[in-house]
DODO-82572 format. One line per 10 residues: their letters; for each residue y, x, z of C-alpha. Coordinates in nm, 3 decimals. Layout:
residues N
A	Y/X/Z; ...
END
This chain:
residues 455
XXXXXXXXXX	-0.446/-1.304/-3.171; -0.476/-1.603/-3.357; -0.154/-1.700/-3.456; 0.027/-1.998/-3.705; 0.356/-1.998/-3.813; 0.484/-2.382/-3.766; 0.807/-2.420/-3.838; 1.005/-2.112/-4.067; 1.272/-2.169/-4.393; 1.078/-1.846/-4.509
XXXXXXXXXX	0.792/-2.045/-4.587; 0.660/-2.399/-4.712; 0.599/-2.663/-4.513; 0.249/-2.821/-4.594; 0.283/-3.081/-4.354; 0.066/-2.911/-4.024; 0.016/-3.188/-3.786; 0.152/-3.022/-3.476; 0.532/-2.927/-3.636; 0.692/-3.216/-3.471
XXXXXXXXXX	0.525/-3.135/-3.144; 0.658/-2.796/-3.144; 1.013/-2.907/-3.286; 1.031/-3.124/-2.980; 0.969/-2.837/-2.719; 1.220/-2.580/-2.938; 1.490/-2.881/-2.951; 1.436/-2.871/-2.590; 1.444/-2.513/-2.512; 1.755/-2.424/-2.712
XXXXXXXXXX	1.893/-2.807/-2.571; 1.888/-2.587/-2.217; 1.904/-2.219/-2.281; 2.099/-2.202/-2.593; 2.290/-2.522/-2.689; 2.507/-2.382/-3.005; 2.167/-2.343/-3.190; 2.004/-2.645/-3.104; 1.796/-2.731/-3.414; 1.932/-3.133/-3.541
XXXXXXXXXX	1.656/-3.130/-3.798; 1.290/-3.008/-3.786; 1.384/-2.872/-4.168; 1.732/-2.723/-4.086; 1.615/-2.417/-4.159; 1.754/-2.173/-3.882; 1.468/-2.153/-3.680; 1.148/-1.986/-3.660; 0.851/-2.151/-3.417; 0.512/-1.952/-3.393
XXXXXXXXXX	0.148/-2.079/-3.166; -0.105/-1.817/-3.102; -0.373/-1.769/-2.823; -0.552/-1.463/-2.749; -0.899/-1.327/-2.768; -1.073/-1.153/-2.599; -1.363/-0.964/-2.713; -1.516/-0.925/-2.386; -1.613/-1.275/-2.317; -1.858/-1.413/-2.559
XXXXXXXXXX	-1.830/-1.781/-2.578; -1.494/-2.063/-2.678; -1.174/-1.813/-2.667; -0.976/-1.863/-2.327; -0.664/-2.050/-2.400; -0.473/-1.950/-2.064; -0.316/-1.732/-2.310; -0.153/-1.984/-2.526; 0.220/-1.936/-2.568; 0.465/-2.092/-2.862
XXXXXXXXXX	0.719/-1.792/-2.954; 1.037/-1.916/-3.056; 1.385/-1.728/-3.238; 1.585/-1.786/-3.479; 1.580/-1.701/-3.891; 1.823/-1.385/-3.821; 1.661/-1.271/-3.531; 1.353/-1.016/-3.543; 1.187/-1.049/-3.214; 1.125/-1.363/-3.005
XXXXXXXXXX	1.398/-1.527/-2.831; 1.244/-1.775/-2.622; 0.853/-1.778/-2.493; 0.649/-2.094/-2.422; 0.379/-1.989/-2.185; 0.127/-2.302/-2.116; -0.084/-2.068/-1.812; 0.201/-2.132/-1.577; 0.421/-2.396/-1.757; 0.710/-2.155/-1.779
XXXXXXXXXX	1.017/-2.102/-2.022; 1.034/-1.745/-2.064; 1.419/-1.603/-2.193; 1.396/-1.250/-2.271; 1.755/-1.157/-2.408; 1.819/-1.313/-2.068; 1.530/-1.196/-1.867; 1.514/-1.543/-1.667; 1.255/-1.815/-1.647; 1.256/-2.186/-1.592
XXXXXXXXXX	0.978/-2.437/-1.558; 0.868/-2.645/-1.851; 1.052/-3.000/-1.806; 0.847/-3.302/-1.740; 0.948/-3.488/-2.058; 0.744/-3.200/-2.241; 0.438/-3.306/-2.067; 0.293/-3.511/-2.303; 0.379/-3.286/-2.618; 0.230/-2.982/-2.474
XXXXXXXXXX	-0.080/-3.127/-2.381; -0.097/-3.268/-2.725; -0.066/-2.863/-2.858; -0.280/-2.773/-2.579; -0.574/-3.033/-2.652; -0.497/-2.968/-3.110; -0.567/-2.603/-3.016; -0.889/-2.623/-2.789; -1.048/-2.798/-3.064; -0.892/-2.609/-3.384
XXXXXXXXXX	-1.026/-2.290/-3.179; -1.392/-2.392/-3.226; -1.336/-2.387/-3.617; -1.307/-2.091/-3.846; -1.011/-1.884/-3.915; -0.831/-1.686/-4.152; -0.733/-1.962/-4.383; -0.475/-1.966/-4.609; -0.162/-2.215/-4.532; -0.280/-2.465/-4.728
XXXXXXXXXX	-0.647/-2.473/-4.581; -0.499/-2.407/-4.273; -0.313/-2.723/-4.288; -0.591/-2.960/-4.447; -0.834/-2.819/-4.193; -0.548/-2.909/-3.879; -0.519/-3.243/-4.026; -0.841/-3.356/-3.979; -0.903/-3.204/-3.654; -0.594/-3.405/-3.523
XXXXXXXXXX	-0.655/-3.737/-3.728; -1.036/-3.670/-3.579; -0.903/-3.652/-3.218; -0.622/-3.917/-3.246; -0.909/-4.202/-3.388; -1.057/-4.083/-3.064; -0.785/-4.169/-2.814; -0.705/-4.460/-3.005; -1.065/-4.572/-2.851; -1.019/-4.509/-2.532
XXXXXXXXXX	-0.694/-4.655/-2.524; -0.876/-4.995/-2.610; -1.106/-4.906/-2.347; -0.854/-4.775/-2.096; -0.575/-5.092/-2.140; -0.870/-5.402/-2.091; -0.714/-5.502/-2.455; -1.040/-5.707/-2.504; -1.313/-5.824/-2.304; -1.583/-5.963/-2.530
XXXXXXXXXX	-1.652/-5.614/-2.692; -1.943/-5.444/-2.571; -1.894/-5.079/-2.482; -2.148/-4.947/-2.631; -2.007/-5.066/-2.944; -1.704/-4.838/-2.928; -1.753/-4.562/-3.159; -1.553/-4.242/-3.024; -1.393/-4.020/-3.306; -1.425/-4.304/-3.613
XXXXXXXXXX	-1.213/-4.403/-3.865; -1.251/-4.743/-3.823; -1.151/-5.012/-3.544; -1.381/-5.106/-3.244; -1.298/-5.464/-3.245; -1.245/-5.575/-3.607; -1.380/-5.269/-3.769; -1.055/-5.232/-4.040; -0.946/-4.887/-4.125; -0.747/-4.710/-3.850
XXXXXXXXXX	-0.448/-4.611/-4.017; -0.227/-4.251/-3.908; 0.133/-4.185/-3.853; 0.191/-3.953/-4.151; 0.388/-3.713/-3.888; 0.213/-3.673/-3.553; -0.148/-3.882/-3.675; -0.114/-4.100/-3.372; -0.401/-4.396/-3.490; -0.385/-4.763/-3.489
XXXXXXXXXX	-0.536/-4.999/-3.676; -0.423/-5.166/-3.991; -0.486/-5.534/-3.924; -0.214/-5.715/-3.783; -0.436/-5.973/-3.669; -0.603/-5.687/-3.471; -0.514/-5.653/-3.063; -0.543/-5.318/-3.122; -0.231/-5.325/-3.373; 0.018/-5.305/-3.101
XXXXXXXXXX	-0.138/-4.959/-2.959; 0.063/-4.876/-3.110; 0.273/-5.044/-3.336; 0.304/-4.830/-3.680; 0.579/-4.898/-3.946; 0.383/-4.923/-4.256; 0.607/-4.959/-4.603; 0.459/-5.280/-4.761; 0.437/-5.141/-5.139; 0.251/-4.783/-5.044
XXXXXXXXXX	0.041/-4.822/-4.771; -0.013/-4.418/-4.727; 0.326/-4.389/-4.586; 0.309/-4.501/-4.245; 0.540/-4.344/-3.949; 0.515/-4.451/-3.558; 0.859/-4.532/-3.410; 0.910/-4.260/-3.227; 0.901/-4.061/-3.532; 1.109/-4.290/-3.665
XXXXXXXXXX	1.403/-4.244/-3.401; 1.354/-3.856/-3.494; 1.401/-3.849/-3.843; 1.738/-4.068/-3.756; 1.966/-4.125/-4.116; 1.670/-3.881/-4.293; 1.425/-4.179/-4.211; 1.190/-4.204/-4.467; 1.076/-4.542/-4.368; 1.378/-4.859/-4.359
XXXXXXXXXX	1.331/-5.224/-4.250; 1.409/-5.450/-4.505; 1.717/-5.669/-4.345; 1.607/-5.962/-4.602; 1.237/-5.982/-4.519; 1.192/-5.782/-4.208; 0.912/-5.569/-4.382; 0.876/-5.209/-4.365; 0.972/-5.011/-4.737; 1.039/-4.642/-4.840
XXXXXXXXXX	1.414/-4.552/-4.820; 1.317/-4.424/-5.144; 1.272/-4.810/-5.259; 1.540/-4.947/-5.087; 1.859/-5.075/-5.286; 2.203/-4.949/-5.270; 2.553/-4.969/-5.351; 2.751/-4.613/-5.351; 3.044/-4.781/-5.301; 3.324/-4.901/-5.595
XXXXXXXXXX	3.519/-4.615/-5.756; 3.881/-4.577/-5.651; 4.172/-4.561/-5.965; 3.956/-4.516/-6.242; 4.206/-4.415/-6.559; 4.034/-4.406/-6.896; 4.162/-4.557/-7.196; 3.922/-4.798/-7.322; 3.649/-4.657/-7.598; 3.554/-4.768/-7.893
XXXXXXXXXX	3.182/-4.866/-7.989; 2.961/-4.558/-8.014; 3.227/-4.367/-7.886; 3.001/-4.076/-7.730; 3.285/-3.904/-7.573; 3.433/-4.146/-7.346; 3.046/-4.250/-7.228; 3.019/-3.855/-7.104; 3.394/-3.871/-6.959; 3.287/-4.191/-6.750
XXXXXXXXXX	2.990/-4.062/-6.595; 3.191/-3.744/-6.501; 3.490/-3.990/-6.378; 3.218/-4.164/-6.191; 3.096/-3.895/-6.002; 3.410/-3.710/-5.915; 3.590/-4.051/-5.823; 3.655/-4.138/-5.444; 3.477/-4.489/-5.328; 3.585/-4.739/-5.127
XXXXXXXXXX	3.325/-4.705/-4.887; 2.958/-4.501/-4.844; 2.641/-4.565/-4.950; 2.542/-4.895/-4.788; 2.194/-4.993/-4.779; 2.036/-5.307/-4.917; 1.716/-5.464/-4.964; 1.394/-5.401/-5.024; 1.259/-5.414/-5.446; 1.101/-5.773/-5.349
XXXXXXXXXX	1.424/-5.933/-5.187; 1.765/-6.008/-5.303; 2.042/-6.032/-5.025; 2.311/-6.320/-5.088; 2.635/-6.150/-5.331; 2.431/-5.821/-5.439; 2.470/-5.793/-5.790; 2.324/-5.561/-6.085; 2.551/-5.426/-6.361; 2.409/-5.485/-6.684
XXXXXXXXXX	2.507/-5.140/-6.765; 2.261/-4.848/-6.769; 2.557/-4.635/-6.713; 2.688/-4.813/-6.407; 2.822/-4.602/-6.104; 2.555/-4.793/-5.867; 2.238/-4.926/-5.942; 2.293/-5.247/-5.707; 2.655/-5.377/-5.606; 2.730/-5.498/-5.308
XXXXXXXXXX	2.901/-5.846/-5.199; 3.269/-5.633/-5.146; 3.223/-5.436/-5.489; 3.082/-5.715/-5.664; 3.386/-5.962/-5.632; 3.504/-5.879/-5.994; 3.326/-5.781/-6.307; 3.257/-5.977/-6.636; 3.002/-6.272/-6.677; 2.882/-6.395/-7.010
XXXXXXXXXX	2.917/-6.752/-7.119; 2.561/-6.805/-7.120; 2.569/-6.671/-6.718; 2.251/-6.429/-6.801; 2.487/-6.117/-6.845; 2.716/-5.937/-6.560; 2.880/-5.578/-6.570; 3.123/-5.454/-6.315; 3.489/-5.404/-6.365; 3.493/-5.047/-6.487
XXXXXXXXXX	3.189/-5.083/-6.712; 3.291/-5.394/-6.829; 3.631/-5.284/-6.917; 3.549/-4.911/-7.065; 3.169/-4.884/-7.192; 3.105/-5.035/-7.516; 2.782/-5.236/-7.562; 2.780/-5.483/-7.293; 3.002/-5.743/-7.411; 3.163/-5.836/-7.773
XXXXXXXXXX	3.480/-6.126/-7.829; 3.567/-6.388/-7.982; 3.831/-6.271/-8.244; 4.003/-6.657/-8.151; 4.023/-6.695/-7.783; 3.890/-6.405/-7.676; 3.606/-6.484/-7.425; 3.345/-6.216/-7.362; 2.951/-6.275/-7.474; 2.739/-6.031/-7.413
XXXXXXXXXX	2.520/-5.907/-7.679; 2.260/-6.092/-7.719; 2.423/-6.469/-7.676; 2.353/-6.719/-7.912; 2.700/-6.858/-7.889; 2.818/-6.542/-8.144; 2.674/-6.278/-8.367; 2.835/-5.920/-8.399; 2.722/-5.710/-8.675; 2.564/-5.386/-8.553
XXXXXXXXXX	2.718/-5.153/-8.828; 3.116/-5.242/-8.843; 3.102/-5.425/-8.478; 3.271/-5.741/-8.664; 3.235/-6.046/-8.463; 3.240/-6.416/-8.604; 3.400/-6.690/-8.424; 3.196/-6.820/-8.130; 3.036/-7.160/-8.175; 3.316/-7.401/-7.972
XXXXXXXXXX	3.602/-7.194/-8.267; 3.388/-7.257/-8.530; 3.375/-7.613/-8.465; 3.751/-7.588/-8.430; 3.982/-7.543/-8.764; 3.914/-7.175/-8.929; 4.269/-7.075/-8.946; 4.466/-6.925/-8.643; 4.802/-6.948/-8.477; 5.026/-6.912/-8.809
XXXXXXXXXX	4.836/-7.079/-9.063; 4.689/-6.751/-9.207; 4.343/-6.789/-9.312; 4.149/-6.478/-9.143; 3.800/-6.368/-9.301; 3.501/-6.364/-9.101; 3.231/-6.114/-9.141; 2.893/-6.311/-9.320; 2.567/-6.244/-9.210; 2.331/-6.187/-9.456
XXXXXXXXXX	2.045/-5.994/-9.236; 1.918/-5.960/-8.897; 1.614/-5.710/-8.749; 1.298/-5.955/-8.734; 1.214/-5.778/-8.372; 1.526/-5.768/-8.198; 1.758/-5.991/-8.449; 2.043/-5.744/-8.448; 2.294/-5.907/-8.781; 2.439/-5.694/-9.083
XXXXXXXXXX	2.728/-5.871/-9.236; 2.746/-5.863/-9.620; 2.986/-5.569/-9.650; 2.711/-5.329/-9.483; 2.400/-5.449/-9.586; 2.423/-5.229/-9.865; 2.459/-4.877/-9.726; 2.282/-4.970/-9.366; 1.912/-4.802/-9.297; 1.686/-5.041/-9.319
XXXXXXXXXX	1.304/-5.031/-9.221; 0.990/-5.253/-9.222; 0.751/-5.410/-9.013; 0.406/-5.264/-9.067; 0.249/-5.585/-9.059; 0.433/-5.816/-9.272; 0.719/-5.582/-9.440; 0.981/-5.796/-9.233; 1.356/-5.590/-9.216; 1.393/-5.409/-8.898
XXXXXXXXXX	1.709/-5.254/-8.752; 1.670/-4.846/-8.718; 1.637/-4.921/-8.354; 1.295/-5.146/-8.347; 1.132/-4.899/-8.674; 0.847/-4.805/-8.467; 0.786/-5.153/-8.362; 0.626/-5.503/-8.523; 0.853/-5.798/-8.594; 0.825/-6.091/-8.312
XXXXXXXXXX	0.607/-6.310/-8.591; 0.374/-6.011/-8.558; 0.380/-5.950/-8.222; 0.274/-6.274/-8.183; 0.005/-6.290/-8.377; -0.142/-5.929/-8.243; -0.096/-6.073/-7.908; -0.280/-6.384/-7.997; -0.537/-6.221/-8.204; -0.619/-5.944/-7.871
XXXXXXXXXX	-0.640/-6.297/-7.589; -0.892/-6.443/-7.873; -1.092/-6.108/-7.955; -1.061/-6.003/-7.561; -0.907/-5.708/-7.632; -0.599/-5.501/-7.537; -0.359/-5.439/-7.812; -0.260/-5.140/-7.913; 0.037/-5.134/-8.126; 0.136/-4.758/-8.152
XXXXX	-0.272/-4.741/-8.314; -0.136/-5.039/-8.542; 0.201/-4.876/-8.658; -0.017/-4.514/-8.720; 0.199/-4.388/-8.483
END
């Protein structure tokens, strides 16, 4: 008896076309026999779904699929709970010995299984799961381009397309001859022109960066908060979940005292602080990559406890006087980095401003360039000594002040022998990069700095 194993935590799931037809009849069937162990999820795990017809080896000829039953118990149980029997559209419970008819709304689903197996009966067997699984793919994908056809046919969506011009089984459209493009669940077809008529039958969510992951809607509605498919409530265009933004929600009564530059140990006591912290509210979704919804922010922080802020998260934090530079409250407040200040009045810049230098050794700031316009000395008349710069990195124009110069690493450009921080060693001054990128647009080549460094 020729039998596959569809849906089972015991083994992997290599994406068979039919599991989502048979996890709609076993929601159904334990929905109305056995409600406490109604599957929520096709990969919850508890259940164990099984399709198998039988042969006989008296009849020569395509195998009789009167015989064609889906055998259904769950994980813990050995023998089969619940028996789908398509010969007489019955429900058979054996712990209960008692059998209903197959609901109405199953209809369509089980002559979806019924048709998948008449024509994946014809092939050869004995595959392994993965083979299995290719070879059910395109037997489905084969007979779903198919229907798509006759639905064109079927529905009078045009009327100045000859018939004969309709090409059962291919794998592109009979009226603008696009690609047809395939739920990646059940394989239902459609085609991928949205100019097309033959769009709407039916309409597919398609994500608009990766075109291979395409769901129909009711597949959609299935896979419920697991969807792997969102619309984009800036743009209206379909994107991976994956892709989407979102803000985890602001962490509640963060307590930290404030580290010092470098300091490793507060950095690793954050993220832990982060992560165990309660947040004002739960993930809330955003936009897609290519739109930015009105009061979502970014923290300039790597660190940060959300990769995108939300408007009601977002209504603190620290900007830079230059506007280019924002970081949350907490990361703002305890990782060091983002922003230095003005020893005077005490504004934050962040690091790379023009309107103040910090020197990356001893983290001494000068005054920012509206104090240093002012009068040098502070509130009592005491003059205060400002660190002097007296060498920056030619690539990323980190300073050293003059009391470091001395003992700080220094490396050079390989092209011109130009200082460079220990950060930028492997790299090429801007001068250079310049030139190498000037030299490649003449020559109409691609550069290739790690080959120029002898890296």
């Amino acid at each position: 008896m020729p039998t596959w194993t569809i849906i089972s935590p015991c083994e992997k799931d290599y994406g068979h076309p039919m599991r989502m037809n048979i996890f709609r009849v076993m929601r159904t069937v334990y929905r109305i026999l056995d409600s406490p162990n109604e599957p929520s999820a096709v990969d919850e795990g508890k259940h164990i779904a099984t399709l198998g017809y039988a042969v006989s080896q008296e009849m020569p000829g395509p195998p009789d699929l009167s015989s064609l039953v889906i055998h259904l118990r769950l994980s813990t149980q050995i023998v089969t709970h619940f028996i789908v029997a398509f010969c007489d559209m019955q429900i058979v419970d054996t712990v209960q010995n008692m059998c209903i008819p197959i609901p109405c709304e199953l209809m369509p689903v089980m002559a979806d299984i019924y048709e998948f197996v008449a024509a994946r009966s014809t092939s050869c067997r004995g595959l392994n799961p993965v083979e299995e699984c290719d070879l059910a793919c395109k037997i489905w994908k084969q007979l779903q381009a198919e229907k798509y056809h006759k639905r064109l046919l079927q529905q009078e969506i045009v009327s100045d397309i000859d018939i004969a011009c309709l090409r059962p089984g291919s794998p592109r459209c009979s009226i603008c001859d696009s690609n047809l493009i395939h739920c990646n669940s059940c394989q239902v077809a459609s085609c991928e022109s949205d100019d097309c008529p033959g769009s709407s039958e039916p309409p597919l969510a398609q994500c608009g960066r990766h075109k291979k992951e395409v769901l129909c809607f009711p597949c959609l509605e299935e896979q419920e908060c697991k969807a792997e498919l969102e619309k984009c409530p800036g743009c209206g265009s379909w994107c991976c979940t994956r892709d989407m933004s979102s803000c985890s929600g602001h962490p509640i009564d963060i307590r930290l005292t404030p580290g010092s530059p470098g300091s490793k140990f507060i950095l690793s006591d954050l993220i832990v602080t982060y992560a165990q912290s309660a947040r004002v509210h739960p993930p809330k979704r955003g936009s897609c990559m290519e739109c930015e919804l009105p009061g979502w922010r970014s923290c300039n922080s790597t660190l940060c406890w959300s990769q995108t802020i939300c408007p009601e998260c977002a209504s603190g934090g620290m900007t830079c006087l230059c506007q280019e530079v924002w970081a949350c409250d907490p990361c703002a407040e305890h990782i060091p980095g983002i922003f230095i200040r003005c020893p005077r009045c005490n504004r934050p810049f962040c690091c790379s401003c023009s309107y103040i230098d910090e020197c990356q050794e001893c983290h001494r700031t000068n005054l920012c360039y509206d104090c240093a316009e002012e009068e040098s000395d502070v509130d009592d008349g005491e003059m205060v000594e400002f660190p002097k710069f007296v060498a920056s990195c030619g690539s990323c124009q980190a300073k050293v002040c003059d009391r470091c110069v001395l003992s700080y690493p220094a490396f050079s450009c390989a092209g011109c022998s130009q200082r460079l921080c220990s950060s930028c060693r492997k790299s090429l001054c801007d001068d250079c990069k310049q030139w190498l990128a000037s030299d490649d647009e003449y020559s109409g080549t691609s550069g290739d700095t790690d080959a120029y460094l002898n890296i």
